[in-house]
C-alpha beads as a LAMMPS data file, in Angstrom:
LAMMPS data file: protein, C-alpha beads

66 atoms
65 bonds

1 atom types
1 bond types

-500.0 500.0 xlo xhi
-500.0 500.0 ylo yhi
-500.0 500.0 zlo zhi

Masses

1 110.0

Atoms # bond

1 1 1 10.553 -0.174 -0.964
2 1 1 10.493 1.625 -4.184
3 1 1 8.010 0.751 -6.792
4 1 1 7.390 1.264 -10.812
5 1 1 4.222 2.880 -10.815
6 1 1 2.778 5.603 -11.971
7 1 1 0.434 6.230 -9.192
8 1 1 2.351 4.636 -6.116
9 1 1 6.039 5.816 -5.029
10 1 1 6.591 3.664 -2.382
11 1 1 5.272 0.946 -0.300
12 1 1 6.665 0.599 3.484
13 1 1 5.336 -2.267 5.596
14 1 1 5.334 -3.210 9.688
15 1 1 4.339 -7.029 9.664
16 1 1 4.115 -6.958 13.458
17 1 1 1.361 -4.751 13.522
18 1 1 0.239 -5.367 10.066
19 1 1 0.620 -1.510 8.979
20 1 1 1.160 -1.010 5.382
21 1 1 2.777 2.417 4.423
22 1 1 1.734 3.686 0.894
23 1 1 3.676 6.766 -0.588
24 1 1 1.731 8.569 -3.612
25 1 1 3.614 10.474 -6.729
26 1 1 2.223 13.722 -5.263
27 1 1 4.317 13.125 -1.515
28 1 1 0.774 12.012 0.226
29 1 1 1.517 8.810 2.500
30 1 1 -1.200 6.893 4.399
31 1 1 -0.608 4.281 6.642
32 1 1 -3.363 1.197 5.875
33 1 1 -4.200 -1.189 9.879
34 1 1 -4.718 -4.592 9.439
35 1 1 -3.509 -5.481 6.040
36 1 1 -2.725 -9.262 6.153
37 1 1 1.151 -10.030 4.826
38 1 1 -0.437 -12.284 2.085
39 1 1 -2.133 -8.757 0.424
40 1 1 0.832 -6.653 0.942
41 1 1 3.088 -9.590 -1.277
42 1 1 0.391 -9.538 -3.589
43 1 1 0.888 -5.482 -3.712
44 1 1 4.640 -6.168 -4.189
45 1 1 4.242 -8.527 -7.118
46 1 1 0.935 -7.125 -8.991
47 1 1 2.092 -5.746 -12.180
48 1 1 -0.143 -2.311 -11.438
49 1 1 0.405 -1.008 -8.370
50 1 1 -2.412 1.602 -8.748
51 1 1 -5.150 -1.310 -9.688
52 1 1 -4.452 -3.532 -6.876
53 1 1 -4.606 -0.452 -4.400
54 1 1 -7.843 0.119 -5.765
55 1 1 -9.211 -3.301 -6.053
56 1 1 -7.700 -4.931 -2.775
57 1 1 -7.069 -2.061 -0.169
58 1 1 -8.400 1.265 -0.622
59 1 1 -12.032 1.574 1.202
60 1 1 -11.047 -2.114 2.833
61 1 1 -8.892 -1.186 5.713
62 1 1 -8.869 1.443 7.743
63 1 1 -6.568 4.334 7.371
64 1 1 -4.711 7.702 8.660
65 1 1 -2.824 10.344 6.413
66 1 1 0.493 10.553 7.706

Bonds

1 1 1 2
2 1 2 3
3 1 3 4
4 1 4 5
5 1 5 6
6 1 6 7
7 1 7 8
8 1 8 9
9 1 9 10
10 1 10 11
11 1 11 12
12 1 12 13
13 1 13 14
14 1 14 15
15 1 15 16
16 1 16 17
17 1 17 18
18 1 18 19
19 1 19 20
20 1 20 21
21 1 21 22
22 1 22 23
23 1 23 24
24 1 24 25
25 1 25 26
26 1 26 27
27 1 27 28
28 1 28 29
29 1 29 30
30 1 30 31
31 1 31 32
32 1 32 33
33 1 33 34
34 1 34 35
35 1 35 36
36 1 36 37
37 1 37 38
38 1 38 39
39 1 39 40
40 1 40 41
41 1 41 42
42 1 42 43
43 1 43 44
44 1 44 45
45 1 45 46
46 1 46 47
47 1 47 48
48 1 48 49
49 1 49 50
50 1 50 51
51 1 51 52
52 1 52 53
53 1 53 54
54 1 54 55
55 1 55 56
56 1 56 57
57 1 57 58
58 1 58 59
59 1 59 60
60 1 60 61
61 1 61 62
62 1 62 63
63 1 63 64
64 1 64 65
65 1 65 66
């Protein structure tokens, strides 16, 4: 899904194998293992996108470059 944010374009997740998809601005996209569906909502709903990425999931799951 799109989002408003000046840091994040888009956020793409696979609850089955709890893989959330995050989309910069600049085009990079990462793919984040393990990210409980309870965090990801949180993502959806947290007024800035680029805080909560920092705060709750970058450095705290692991993660590829896509």
């Amino acid at each position: 899904m799109r989002v408003d944010s000046t840091a994040i374009r888009q956020i793409d997740y696979e609850p089955e194998h709890g893989k959330l998809f995050v989309t910069f601005i600049d085009g990079d996209e990462y793919v984040y293992v393990g990210v409980p569906p309870r965090v990801t909502e949180a993502f959806e709903r947290a007024p800035s996108k680029g805080r909560f990425f920092q705060r709750m999931i970058r450095d705290r799951y692991p993660y590829n470059r896509v």
